[in-house]
LUMMARFI-423382 format. One record per atom (N, C-alpha, C): residue in three letters; chain; x, y, z. Coordinates in steps of 0.001 Angstrom, whole numbers. Layout:
BEGIN
- ALA  A  X  Y  Z
...
***
This chain:
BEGIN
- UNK  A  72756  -68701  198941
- UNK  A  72517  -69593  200063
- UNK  A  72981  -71000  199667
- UNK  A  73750  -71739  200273
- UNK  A  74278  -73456  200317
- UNK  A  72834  -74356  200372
- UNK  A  73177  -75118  199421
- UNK  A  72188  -75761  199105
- UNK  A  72951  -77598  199250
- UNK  A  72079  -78763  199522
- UNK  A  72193  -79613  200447
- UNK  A  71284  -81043  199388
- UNK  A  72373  -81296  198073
- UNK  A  70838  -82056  197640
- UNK  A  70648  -83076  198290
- UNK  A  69314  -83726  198526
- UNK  A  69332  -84651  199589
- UNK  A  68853  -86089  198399
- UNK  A  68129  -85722  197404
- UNK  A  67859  -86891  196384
- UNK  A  67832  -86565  194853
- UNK  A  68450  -87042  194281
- UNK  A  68339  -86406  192544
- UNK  A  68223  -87458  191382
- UNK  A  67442  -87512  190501
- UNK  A  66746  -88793  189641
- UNK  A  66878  -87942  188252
- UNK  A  67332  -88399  187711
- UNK  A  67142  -87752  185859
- UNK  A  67009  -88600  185253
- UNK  A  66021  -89069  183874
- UNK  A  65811  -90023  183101
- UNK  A  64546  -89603  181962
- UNK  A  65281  -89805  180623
- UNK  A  64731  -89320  179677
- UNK  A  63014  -90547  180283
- UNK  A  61949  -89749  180022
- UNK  A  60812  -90565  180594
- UNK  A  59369  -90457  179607
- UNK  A  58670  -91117  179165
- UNK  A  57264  -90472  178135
- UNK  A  56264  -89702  179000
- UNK  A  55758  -88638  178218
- UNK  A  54573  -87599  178762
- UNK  A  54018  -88479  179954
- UNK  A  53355  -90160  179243
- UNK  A  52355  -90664  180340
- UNK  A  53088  -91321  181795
- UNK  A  54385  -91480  181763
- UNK  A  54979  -91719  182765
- UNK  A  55428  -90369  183943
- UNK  A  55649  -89293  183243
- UNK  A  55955  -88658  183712
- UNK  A  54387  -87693  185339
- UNK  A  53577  -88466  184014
- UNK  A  51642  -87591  184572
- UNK  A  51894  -88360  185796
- UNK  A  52062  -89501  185407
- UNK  A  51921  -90578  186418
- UNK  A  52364  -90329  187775
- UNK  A  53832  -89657  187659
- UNK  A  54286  -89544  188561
- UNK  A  53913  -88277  189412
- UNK  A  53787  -87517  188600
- UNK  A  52946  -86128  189355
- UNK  A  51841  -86005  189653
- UNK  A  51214  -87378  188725
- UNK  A  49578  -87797  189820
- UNK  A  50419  -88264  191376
- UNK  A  50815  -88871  191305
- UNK  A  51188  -89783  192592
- UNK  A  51516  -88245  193828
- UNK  A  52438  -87142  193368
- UNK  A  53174  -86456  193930
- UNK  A  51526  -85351  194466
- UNK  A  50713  -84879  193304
- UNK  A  49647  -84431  193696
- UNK  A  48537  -84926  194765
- UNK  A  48167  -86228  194860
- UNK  A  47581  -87063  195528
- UNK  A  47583  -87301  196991
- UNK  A  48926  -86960  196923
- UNK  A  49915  -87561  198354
- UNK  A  50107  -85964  198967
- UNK  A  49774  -84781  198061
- UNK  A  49712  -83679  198889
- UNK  A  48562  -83035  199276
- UNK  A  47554  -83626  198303
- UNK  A  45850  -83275  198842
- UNK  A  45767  -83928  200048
- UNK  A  46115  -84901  200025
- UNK  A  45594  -86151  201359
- UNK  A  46794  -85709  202427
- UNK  A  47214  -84590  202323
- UNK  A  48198  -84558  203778
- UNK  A  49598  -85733  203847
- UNK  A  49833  -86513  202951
- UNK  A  51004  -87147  203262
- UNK  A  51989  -86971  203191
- UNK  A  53198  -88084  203126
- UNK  A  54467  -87893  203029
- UNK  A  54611  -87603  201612
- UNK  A  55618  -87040  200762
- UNK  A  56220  -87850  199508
- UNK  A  57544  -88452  199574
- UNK  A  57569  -89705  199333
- UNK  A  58666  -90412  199754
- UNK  A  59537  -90660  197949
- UNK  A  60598  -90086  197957
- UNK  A  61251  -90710  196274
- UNK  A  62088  -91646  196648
- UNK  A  62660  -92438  195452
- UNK  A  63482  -93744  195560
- UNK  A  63715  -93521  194394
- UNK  A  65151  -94157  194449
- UNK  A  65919  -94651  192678
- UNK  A  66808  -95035  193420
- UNK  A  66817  -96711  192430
- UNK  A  68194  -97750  193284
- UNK  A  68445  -97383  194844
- UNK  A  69387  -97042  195280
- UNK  A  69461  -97385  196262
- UNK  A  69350  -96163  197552
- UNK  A  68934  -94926  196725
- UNK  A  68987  -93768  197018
- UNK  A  67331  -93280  197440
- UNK  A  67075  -92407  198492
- UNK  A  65478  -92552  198995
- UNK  A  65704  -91501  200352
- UNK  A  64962  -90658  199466
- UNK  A  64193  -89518  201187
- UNK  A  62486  -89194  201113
- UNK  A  62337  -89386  201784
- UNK  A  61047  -89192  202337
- UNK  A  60853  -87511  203291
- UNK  A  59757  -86961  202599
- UNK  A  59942  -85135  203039
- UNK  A  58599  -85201  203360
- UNK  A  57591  -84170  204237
- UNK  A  56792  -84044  204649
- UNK  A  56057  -82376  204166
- UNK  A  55884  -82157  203292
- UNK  A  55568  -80413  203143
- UNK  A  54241  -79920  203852
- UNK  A  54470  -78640  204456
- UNK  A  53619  -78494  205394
- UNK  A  52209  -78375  204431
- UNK  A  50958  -77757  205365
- UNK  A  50004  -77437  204589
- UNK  A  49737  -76318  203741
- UNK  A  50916  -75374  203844
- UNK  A  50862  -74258  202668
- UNK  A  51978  -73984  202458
- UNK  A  52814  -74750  201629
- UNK  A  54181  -74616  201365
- UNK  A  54481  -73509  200282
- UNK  A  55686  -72729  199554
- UNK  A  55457  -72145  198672
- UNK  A  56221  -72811  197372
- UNK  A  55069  -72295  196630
- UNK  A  54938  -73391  195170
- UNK  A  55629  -72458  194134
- UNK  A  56459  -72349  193403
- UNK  A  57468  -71997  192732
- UNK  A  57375  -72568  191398
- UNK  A  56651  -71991  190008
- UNK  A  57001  -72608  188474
- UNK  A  57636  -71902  187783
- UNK  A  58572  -72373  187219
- UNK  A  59456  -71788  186297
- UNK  A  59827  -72188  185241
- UNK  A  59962  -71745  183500
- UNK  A  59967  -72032  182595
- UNK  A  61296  -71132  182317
- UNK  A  62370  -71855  181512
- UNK  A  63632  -71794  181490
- UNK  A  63479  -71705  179879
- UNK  A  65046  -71095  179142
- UNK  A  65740  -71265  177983
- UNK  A  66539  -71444  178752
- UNK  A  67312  -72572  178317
- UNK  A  69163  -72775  178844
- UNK  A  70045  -73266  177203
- UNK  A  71500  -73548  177604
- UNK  A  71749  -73613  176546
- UNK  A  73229  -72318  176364
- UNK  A  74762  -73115  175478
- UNK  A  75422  -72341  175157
- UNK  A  75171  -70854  174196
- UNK  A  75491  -70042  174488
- UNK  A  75379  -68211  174020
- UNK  A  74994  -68577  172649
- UNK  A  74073  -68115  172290
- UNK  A  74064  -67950  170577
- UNK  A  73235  -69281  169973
- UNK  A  73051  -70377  171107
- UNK  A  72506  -71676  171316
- UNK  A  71829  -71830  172080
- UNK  A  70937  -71118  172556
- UNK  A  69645  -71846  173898
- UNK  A  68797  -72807  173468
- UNK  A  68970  -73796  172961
- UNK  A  67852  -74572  172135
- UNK  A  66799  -75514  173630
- UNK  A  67655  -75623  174638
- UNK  A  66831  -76515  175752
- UNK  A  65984  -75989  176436
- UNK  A  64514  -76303  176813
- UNK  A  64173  -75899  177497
- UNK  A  63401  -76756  178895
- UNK  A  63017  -76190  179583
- UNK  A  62839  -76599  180684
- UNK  A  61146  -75826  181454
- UNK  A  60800  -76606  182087
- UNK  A  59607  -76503  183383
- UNK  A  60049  -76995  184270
- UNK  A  60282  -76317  185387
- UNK  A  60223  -76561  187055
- UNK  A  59390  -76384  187821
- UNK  A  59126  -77679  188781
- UNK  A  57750  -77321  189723
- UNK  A  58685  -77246  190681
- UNK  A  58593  -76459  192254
- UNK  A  58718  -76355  192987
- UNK  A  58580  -76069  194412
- UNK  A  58360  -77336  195076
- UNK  A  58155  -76469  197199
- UNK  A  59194  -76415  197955
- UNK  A  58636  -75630  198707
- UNK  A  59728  -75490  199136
- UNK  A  58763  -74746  200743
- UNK  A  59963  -74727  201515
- UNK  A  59479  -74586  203055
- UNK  A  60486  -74681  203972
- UNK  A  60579  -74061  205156
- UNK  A  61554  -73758  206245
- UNK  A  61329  -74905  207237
- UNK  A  61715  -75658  207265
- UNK  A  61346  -76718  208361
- UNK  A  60952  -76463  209694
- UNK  A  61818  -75419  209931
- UNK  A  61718  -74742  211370
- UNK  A  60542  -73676  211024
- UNK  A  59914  -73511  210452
- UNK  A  59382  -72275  210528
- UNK  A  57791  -72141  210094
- UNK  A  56846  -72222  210915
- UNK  A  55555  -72826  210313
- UNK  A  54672  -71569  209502
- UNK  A  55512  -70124  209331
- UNK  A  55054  -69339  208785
- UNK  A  54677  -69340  207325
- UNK  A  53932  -68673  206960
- UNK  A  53516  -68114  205132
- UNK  A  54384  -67676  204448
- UNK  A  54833  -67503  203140
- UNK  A  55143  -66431  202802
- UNK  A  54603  -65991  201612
- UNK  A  54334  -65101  200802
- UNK  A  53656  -64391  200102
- UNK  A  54239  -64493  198794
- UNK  A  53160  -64892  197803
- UNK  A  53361  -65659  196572
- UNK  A  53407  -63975  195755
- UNK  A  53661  -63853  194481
- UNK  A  53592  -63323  193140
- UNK  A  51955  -62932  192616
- UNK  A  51111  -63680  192439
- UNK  A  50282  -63269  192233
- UNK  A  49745  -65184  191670
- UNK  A  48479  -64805  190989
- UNK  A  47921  -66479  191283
- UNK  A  48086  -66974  190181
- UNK  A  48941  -68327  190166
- UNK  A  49537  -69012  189489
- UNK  A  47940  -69766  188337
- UNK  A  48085  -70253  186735
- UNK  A  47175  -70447  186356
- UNK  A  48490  -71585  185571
- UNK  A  47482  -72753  184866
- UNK  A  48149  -73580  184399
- UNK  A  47080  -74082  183660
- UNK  A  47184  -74050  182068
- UNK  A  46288  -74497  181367
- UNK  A  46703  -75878  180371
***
């Protein structure tokens, strides 16, 4: 499926900056709001419904014989048009 990035930010960042920011991103989705991102001059503002589907993924990447990088992805995601559910994996735990 074509994919459409609408905002993208990368920057080496410390653990407590990073909390920071996923306090802000958590906060703003308990309370029903927007999350609005910005960097320089670049900025979208998205609205996720009230049960969006939440997507984590833990990666090895990295050239053959070399995967040394790794990675965590949080992810929502949602049909704009479409105010339906869809059915998760089983229940996500994060310790």
């Amino acid at each position: 499926m074509p994919e459409e990035v609408l905002f993208k930010s990368e920057s080496v960042q410390s653990r407590e900056e990073i909390a920071s920011y996923l306090r802000k991103v958590a906060d703003n989705l308990e309370d029903g709001n927007a999350i609005s991102l910005k960097a320089g001059s670049e900025s979208v503002t998205l609205n996720p419904p009230a049960r969006p589907t939440f997507e984590v993924k833990a990666e090895r990447e990295g050239p053959a014989g070399s995967m040394t990088e790794r990675s965590i992805e949080f992810e929502l995601e949602w049909d704009e048009n479409d105010g339906q559910e869809s059915s998760g994996s089983g229940q996500l735990e994060i310790e």
